[in-house]
N, C-alpha and C positions, 0 to 999 in steps of 0.2 A: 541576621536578616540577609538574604538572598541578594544578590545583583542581577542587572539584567545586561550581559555580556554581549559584547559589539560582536557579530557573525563576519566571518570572511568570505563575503559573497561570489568572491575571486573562485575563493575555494569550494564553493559550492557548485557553482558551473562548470568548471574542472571537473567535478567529482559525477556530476550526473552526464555528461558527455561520454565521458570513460564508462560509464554503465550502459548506459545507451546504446554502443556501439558495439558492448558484450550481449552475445544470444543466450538467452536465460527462461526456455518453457522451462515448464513443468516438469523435472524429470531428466532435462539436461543442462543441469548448474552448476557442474564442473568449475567452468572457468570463472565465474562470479563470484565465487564462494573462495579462490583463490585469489585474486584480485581484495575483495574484501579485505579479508585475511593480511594483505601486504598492505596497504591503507591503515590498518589497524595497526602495524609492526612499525609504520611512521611515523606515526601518534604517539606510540612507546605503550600500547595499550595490550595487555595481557589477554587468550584467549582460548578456548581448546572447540573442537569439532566432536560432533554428533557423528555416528557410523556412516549417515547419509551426507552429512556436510552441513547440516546446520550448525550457524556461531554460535558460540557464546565467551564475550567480550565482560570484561570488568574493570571496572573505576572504582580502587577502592577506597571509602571512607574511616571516618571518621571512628566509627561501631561497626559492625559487619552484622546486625541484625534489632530489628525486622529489616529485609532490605528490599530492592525494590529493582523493578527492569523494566527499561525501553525497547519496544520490540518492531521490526519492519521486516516487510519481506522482499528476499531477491528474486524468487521465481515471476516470471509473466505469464500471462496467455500464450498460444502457438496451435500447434495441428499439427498431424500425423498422417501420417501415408494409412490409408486403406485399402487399398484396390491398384494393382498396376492394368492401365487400361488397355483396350487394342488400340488404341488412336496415339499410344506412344507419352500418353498425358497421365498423371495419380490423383486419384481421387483420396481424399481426405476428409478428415472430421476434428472437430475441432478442441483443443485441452483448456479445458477452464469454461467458463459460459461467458461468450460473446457473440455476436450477430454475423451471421454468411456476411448482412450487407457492408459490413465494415472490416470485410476477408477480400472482396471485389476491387482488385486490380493494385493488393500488394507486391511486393518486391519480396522476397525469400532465400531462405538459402534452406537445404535438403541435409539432412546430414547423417551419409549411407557408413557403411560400414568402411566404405575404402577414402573418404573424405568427405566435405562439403562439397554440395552442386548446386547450381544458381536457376529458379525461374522466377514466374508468375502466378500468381492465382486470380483465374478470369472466370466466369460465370459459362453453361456451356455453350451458352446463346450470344456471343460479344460483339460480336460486328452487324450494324446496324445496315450495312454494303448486302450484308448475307441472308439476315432475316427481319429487317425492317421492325415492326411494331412490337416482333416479341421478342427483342431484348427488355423491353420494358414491363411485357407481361407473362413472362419465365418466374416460377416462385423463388420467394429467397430462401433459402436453407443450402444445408452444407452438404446435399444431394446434388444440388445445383451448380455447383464448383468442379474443378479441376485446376491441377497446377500443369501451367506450361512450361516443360524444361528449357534451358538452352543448353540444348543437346541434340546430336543428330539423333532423332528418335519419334519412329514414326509404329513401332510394334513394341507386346509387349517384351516379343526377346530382344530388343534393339536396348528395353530399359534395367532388362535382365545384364545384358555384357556391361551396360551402363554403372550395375552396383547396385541396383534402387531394389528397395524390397518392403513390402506390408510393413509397418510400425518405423520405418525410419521418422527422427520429429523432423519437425518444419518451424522453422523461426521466422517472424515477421520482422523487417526491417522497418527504423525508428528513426528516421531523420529528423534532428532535434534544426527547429529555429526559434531564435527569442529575438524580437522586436524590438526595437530602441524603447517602448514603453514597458517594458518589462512584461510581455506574455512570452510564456514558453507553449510551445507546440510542438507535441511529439507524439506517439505510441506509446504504451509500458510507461508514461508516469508514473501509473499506480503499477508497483510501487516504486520505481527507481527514483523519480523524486523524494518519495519517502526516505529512504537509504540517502541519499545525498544530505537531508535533512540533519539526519542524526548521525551522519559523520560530521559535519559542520557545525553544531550542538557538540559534539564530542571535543571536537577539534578545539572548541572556544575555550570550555573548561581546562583541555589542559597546557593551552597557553596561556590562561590566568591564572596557574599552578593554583588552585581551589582546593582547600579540602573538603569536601565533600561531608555532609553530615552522617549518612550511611552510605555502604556498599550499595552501587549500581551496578548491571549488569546490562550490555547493549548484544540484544541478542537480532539476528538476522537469519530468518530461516526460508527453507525450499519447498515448501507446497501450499502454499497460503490459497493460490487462486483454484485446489481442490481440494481442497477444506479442512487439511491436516494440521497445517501451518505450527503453533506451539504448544502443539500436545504433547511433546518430548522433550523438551530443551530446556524446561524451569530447573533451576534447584530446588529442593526440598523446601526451604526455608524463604522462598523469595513472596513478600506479603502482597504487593501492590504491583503490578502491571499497568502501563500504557503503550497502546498499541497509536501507531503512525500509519494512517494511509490517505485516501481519497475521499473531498467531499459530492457527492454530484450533485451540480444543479440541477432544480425542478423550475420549470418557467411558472412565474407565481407565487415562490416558498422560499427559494433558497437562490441568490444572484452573489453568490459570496466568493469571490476570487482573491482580495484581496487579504486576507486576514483568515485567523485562524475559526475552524466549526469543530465544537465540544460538541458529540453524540451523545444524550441523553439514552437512546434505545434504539436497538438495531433490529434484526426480525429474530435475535436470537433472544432477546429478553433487554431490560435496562441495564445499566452499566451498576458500579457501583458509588452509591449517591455522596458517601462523604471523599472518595476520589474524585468524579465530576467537580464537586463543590470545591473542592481544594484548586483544581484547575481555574474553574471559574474565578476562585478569590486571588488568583496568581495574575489572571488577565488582569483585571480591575487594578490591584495592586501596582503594577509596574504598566499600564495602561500598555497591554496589547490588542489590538483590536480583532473581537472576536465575537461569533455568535451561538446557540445552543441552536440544534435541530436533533430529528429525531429522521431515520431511514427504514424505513418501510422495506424493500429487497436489498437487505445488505448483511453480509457476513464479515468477521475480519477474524487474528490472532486472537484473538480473547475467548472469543468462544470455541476453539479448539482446548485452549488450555482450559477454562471451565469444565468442557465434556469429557476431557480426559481424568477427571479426576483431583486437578489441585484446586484449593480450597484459599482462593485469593481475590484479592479487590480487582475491578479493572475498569477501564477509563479506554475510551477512542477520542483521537486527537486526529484532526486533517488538514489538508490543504486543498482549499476548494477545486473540483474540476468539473469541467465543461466535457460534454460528449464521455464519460467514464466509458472504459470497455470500448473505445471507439477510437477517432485521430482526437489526442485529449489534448486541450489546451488548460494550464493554469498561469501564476501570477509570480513574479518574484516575490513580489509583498506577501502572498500566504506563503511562503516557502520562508524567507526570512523570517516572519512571526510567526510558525511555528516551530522552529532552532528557537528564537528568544525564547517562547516558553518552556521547550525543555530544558535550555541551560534552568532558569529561574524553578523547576520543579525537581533538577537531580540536587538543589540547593538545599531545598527545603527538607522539615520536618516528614518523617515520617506520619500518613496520617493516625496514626494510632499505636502507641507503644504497646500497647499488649498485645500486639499482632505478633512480637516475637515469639508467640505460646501458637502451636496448632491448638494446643484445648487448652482450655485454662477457667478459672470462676467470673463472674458479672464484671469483678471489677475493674475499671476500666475502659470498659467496652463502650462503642461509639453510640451518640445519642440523638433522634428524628428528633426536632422541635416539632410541638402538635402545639403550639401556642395558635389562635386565634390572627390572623391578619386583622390589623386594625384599621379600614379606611379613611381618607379624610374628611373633615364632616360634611366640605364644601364640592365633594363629590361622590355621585351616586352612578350605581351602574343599571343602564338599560338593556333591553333584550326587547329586539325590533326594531322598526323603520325611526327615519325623523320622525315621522307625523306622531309616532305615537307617544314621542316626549311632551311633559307640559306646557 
């Protein structure tokens, strides 16, 4: 039987602050991926890199197969230089899908070929001294921006001697604060929260020297927020995925900050139902607090490694967030209970032992109950107002 492992929450906020404050688009994850990496060497946890720099990390158990891996990603959103302007200013567009209006009056840093350089990104219309009513009625889009250097630079040769050139990225600055009640408010949660998660999930296991019942694999990869994310990084043999990211709230549907949200379906299809269910019987079990939802625009790792061709279960696991893709605020409480559930699921049972076979005969293989729901006598279900019950 599984345990449910005390998280070092010390070491969680250590660990997402240190990410936070590493610039991590799309495409420039260098130093993340390095960082990671030494994290990983502290733990005493075994790992090798992808050509591009995605992890993969291993805990091993007990059998080494069917086995199974927990997945997050280091890349965030960001933007890139498109255009160097006459007015001494770069127009840009944006890496990942997020809102111009949540681009409007970041802090950045530039990173040319000869180093990092420091501005703003301001709408072209920003001072209200200058054009009165249409800063407010300028559209939003990433036509509408420009980044202000500090730099003396008022031409585009001024931005030329400067270093600055077409495709340099642009990182958005993440100033992490947490509240004495436990909200966190930052940028790039999704996913560095994630990542702080399942190092601290990692962390728990191997200070409660655990064995493990199968091989886990804690993989962390570099392109998630453009859609690539773990279509290269499984092993062959790996059966079950759980991928770790962001839940949004919907005002109405979903107010879940505190505790953990199992995705039943995302826009890429459902997950897979006797994973799901296994998570769910894991919440219940060691009573995590948690809800199922379903996400209408949302993509995550799973369906990368689906469309890429491997042939394996997957499950999404999050930590509620507020404003996604925006200034995200979430909860220690969903951060802690979602480590609780991973320690309690790298415990567990494989859900299906004949999953060690890519092909193999019937037997074995996982079974839907189609059994009838039995209501209770002393309740009947309506369809319609009051008035029209008896």
């Amino acid at each position: 039987m599984e345990s449910k492992l005390s998280i070092d929450m010390h070491y969680m906020k250590k660990i997402l602050g240190k990410l936070l404050n590493i610039p991590s688009p799309t495409g420039y994850t260098d130093k993340i991926v390095h960082f990671t990496c030494n994290e990983l060497e502290n733990l005493g946890i075994s790992y090798e890199l992808t050509r591009r720099g995605a992890i993969r990390a291993d805990i091993k158990g007990h059998k080494s197969s069917p086995d199974r891996a927990v997945v997050a990603h280091l890349d965030t959103l960001g933007a890139m230089v498109t255009r160097l302007k006459s007015n001494g200013r770069l127009s840009i567009t944006s890496i990942g899908t997020w809102s111009s209006r949540f681009a409007e009056g970041a802090r950045v840093s530039i990173f040319t070929d000869f180093g990092a350089r420091r501005g703003t990104i301001l709408p072209l219309k920003s001072s209200g001294h200058a054009y009165d009513q249409e800063i407010d009625t300028q559209p939003v889009t990433w036509d509408q921006l420009e980044v202000r250097v500090d730099e003396d630079s008022l031409s585009v040769d001024d931005l030329v001697e400067l270093g600055f050139n077409v495709g340099d990225w642009v990182s958005i600055d993440s100033p992490l604060e947490i509240s004495p009640g436990g909200y966190v408010n930052a940028r790039h949660l999704d996913n560095k929260a994630g990542v702080a998660v399942l190092l601290a999930a990692a962390h728990a296991v191997v200070e409660a020297e655990i064995t493990l019942p199968i091989d886990c694999h804690l993989l962390f990869t570099i392109s998630e927020e453009v859609g690539s994310g773990a279509s290269g990084i499984l092993h062959g043999d790996v059966a079950e995925m759980v991928s770790i990211d962001n839940a949004p709230l919907v005002e109405g549907r979903n107010r879940f900050e505190k505790g953990v949200t199992i995705c039943i379906k995302d826009s890429s299809g459902p997950f897979d139902y006797h994973l799901t269910h296994l998570l769910i019987e894991l919440c219940h079990r060691h009573k995590i607090l948690h809800q199922r939802d379903v996400f209408r625009y949302y993509r995550c790792d799973a369906a990368s490694a689906i469309e890429a061709g491997n042939d394996l279960r997957t499950a999404l696991t999050c930590f509620g967030v507020d404003a996604s893709h925006g200034y995200e605020r979430t909860h220690l409480g969903s951060m802690e209970s979602l480590a609780h559930l991973m320690t309690v699921y790298m415990q567990s049972p494989p859900v299906a032992e004949r999953d060690r076979r890519y092909l193999g005969p019937i037997n074995g293989f996982t079974e839907q109950s189609l059994k009838s729901a039995q209501k209770p006598e002393d309740q009947t279900c309506y369809i319609g107002s009051d008035e029209d019950k008896p």
